[in-house]
C-alpha positions in Angstrom: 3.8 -6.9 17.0 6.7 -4.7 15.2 6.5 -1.0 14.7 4.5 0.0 12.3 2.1 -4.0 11.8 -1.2 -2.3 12.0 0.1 -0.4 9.0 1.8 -3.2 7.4 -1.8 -4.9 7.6 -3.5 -2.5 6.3 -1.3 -1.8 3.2 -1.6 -5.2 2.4 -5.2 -5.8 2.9 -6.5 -2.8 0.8 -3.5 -4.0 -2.0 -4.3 -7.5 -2.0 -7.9 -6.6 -1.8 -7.8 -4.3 -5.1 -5.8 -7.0 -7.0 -2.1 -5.8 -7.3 1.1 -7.3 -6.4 3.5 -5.0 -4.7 5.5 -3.9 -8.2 2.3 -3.1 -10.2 1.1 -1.2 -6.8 4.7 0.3 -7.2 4.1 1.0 -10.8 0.7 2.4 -10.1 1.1 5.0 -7.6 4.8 5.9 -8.2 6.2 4.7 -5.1 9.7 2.5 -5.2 8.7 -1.2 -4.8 11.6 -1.6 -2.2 9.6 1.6 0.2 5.9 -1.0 -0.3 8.1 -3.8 0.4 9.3 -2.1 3.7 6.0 -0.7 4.8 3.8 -4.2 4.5 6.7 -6.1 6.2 6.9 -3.6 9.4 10.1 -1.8 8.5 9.4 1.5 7.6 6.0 3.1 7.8 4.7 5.6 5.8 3.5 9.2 7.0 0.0 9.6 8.4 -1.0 11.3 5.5 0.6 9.2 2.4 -1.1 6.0 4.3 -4.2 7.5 4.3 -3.7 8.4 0.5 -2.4 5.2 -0.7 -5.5 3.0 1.2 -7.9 5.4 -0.1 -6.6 5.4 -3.6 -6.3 1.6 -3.3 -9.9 1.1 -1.9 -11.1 3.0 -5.0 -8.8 1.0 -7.8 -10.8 -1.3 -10.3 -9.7 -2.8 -12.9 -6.8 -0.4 -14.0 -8.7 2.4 -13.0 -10.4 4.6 -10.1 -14.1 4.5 -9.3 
């Protein structure tokens, strides 16, 4: 497993799980498409904290909007 899969995974799951692709993710929560890209493929991997933001913002997205 690279550096940083679980995290990859996880990114992934909760975005593919509230409906985005990685740009309108990128549009979404203001983060440069090319830094999602690089955290769901293993590359880079966000701090502790912005993960646990970004899933928990993602886990809450419906629709265009937060629950």
């Amino acid at each position: 497993m690279r550096l940083g899969q679980e995290t990859a995974d996880e990114i992934r799951s909760a975005r593919k799980k509230a409906g985005l692709t990685q740009a309108k993710m990128s549009e979404i929560i203001g983060i440069p498409l090319r830094t999602i890209e690089d955290w769901e493929s293993g590359k880079g991997e966000p701090r502790d904290y912005v993960k646990r933001l970004v899933i928990n913002y993602l886990k809450n997205y419906k629709g265009g909007k937060l629950e």
